[in-house]
N, C-alpha and C positions, 0 to 999 in steps of 0.2 A: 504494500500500500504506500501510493505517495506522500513524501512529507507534506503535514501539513491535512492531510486527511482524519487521521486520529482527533485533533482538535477538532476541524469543524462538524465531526459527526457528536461530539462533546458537546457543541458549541447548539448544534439541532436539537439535542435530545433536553440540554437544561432549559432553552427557550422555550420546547412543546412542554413542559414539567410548568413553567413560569406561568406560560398562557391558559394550560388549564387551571391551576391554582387560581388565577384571576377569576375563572370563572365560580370555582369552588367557594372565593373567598367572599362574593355574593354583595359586590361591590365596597369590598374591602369590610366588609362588618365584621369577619369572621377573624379571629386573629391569625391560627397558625397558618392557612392559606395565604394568608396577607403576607407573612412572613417569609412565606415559602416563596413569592411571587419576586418578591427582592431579592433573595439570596438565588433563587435559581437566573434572576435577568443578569444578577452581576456576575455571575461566572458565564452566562452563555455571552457578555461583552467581552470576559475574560477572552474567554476559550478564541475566540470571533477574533481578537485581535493576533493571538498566537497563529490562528491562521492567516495572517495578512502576512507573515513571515514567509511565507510559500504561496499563494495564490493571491492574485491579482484582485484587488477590492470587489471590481462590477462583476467579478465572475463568481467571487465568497460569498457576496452578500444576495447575489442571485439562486444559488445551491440553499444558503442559509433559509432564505425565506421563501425561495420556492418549495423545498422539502416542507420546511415548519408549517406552512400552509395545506400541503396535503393532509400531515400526522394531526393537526387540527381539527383538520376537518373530519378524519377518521376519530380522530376522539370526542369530536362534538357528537355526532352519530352515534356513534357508539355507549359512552358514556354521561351526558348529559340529551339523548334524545331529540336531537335538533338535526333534522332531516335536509336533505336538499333536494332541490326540484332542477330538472334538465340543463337549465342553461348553467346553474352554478356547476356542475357535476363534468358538461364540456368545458367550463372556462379552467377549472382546476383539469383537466386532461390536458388543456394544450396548457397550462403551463409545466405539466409533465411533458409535453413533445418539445418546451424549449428548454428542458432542464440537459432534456437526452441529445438535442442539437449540440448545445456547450460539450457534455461529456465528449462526443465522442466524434465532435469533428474540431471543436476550437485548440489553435494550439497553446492558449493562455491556462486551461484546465487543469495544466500540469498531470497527465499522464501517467 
């Protein structure tokens, strides 16, 4: 695995950990969520910037939040019950087709 990859999948999983905690923490009323939601965004800026050490910003923070935007959305469905309808379900695919565009044809991806 390329350097630089260890981090930013660090850097995806504490964000999707952050965002759902947001949701959990039920517009912050809740404490440990609340608490959870800070500590997991500061390491996923953490992790995010150790990946700028290897990969190019518009291509990190592209991977970053296009992933975190899927695992969301599979966790919004999943575990807080919030469905999507057609068009949301193509807009998040094609941002899976430009996730896999960067992968596996740009040469800034670092390979």
């Amino acid at each position: 695995m390329p350097k630089g990859y260890i981090a930013l999948i660090l850097a995806i999983l504490t964000e999707t950990i952050g965002t759902s905690a947001m949701q959990a923490s039920q517009q912050f009323t809740r404490l440990v969520p609340s608490v959870l939601v800070v500590v997991a965004y500061a390491l996923s800026f953490y992790f995010l910037a150790v990946v700028l050490k290897y990969i190019p910003v518009g291509v990190a923070y592209a991977i970053w939040s296009g992933v975190g935007i899927v695992f969301i959305a599979l966790i919004g469905q999943f575990f807080f019950d919030q469905r999507l309808d057609l068009p949301a379900v193509l807009g998040i695919a094609m941002i899976l087709a430009g996730l896999l565009v960067i992968h596996l044809f740009s040469g800034n991806a670092s390979h």
